[in-house]
C-alpha positions in Angstrom: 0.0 0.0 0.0 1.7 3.6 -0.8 2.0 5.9 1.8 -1.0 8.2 1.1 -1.4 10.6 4.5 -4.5 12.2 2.8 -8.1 11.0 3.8 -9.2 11.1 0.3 -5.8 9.1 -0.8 -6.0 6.7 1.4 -9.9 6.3 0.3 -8.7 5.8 -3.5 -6.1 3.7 -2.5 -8.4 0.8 -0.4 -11.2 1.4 -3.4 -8.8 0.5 -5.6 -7.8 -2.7 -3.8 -11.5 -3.4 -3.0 -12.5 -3.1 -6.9 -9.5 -5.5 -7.5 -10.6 -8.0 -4.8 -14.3 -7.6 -6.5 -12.3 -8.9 -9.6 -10.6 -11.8 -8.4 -13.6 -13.3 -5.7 -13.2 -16.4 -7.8 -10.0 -16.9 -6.1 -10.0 -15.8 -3.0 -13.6 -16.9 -1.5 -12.1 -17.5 1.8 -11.9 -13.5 2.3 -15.1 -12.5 1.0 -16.5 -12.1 3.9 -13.9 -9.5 5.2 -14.2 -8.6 1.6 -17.8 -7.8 1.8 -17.5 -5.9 5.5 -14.4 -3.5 3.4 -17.3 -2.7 1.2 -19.4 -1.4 3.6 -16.7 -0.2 5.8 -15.5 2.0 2.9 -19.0 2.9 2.0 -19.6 4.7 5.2 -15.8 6.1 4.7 -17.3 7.7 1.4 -20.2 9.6 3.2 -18.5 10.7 6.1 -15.8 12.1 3.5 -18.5 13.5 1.4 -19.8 14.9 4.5 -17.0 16.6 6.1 -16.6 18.4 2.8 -20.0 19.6 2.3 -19.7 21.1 6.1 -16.3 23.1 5.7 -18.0 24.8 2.5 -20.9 25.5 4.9 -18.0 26.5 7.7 -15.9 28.7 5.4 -19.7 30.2 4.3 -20.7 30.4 8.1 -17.2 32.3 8.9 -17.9 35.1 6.3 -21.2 35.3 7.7 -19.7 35.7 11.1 -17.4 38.5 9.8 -19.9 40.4 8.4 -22.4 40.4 11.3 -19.5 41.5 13.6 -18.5 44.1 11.9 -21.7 45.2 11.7 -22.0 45.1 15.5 -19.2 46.8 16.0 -19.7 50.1 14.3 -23.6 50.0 15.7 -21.7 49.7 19.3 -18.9 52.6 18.5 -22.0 54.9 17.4 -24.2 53.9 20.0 -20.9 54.5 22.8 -20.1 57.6 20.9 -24.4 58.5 21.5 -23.9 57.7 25.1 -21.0 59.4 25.7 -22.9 62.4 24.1 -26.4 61.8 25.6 -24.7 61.9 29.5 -21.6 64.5 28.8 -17.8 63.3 28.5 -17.4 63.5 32.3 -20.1 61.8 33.7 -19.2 59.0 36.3 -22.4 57.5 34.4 -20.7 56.4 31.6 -18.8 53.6 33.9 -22.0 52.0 34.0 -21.4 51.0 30.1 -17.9 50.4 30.3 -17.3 53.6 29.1 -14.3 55.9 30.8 -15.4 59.3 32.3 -13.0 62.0 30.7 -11.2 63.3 34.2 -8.8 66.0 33.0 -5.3 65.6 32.0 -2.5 64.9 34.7 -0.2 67.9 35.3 3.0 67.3 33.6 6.0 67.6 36.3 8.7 68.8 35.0 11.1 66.8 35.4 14.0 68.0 38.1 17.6 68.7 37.2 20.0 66.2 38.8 22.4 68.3 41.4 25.0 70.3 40.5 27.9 68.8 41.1 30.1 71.2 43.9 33.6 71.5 42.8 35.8 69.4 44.1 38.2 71.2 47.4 41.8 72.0 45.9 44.0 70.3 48.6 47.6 72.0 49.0 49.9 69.5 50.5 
């Protein structure tokens, strides 16, 4: 069997070995029975495959969906902030009550203090 890692290759791979076991029942009837249970086995393989690739076309549609929709949402909730933040004043404590932070003033910029002067150093007479 080659070394398919894919779930689709491995599936062409054991339909290919079933159709050539279908072939040669004549001389193998000893294994039809496991023959017969590969069949349905790779049957159900099939669907489940079929499956799982009709639902990530219906994910990938679902995820632009999602995008959309949450973009929407979030320019509705800037404009509705921004109509809050209007409707009760920039400094209202109010607007903690929708997350929303109260405008308190700026903070006084300190200047910054100058390091010390250094004092010149004594001249020592010896």
């Amino acid at each position: 069997m080659p070394n398919e890692t894919t779930y689709s290759g491995i599936l062409g791979d054991v339909q290919r070995f079933h159709a050539s076991m279908e072939i040669s029942v004549s001389q193998i009837p000893h294994l039809e029975a496991g023959r017969l249970r590969l069949g349905d086995a790779l049957n159900r393989a099939q669907g489940l495959a079929k499956q799982q690739a009709a639902m990530t076309a219906s994910k990938q549609d679902l995820s632009q969906q999602l995008q959309s929709a949450i973009a929407d949402v979030r320019l509705l909730a800037t404009m509705l902030r921004k109509g809050v933040r209007q409707h009760f004043g920039a400094k209202s404590e109010k607007l903690a009550e929708f997350g929303l932070q109260p405008f308190r003033g700026r903070k006084a910029i300190t200047k910054p203090t100058p390091p010390p002067e250094p004092t010149p150093a004594a001249t020592t007479t010896r």
